[in-house]
N, C-alpha and C positions, 0 to 999 in steps of 0.2 A: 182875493179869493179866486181860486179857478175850481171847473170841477170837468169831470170828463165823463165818457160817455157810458159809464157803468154808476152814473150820479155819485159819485164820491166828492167830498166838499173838500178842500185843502187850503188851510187857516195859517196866515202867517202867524206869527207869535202877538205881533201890532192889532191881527182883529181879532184875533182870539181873546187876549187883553180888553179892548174894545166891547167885547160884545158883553163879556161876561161882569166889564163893570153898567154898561147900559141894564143889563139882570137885575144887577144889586139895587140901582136907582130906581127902577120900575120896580120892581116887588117888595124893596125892603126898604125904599125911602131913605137911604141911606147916602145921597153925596159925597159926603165924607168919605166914606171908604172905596167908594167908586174912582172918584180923580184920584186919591193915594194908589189904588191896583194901577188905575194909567199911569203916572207921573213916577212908577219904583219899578224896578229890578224884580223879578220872580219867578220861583221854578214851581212847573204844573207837572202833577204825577196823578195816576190812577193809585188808588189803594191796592193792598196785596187783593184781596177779596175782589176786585173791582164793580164793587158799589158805588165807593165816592172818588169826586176829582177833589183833591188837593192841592190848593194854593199858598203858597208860601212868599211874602212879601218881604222885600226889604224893607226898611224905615221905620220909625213910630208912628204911633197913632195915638192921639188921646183920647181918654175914651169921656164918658160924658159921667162926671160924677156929680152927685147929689151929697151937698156937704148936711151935718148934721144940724143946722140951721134950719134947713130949707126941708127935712123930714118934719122939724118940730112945727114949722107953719101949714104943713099940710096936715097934720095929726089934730091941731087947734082947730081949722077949719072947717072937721067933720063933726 
């Protein structure tokens, strides 16, 4: 990171990458998708609107499913 004398930040791709999975693990508890944003390939764009940052990942993920099993033990239990 450098920044200059009108405070401007300038983020290589690596801490950009970096920071914004440090985000995911601090606020959304999520590991998982944190080391996948670091460990993959992706392109970041602002929206046309520029409200949102848009990340786009290479690789899969899987996500965390709850087979029909594991509903029915939880429905018994209440």
């Amino acid at each position: 990171m450098r920044t200059t004398s009108l405070k401007t930040i300038y983020l290589t791709e690596k801490e950009l990458k970096q920071a914004l999975a440090n985000w995911i693990e601090l606020e959304h508890k999520d590991t998982e998708l944190a080391v996948h944003l670091e460990e993959n390939a992706c392109e970041m764009a602002w929206s046309q609107d520029g409200k949102e940052f848009i990340i786009g990942m290479d690789g899969e993920i899987m996500d965390n499913i709850v087979s029909n099993r594991d509903v029915e033990v939880i429905s018994e239990s209440r």
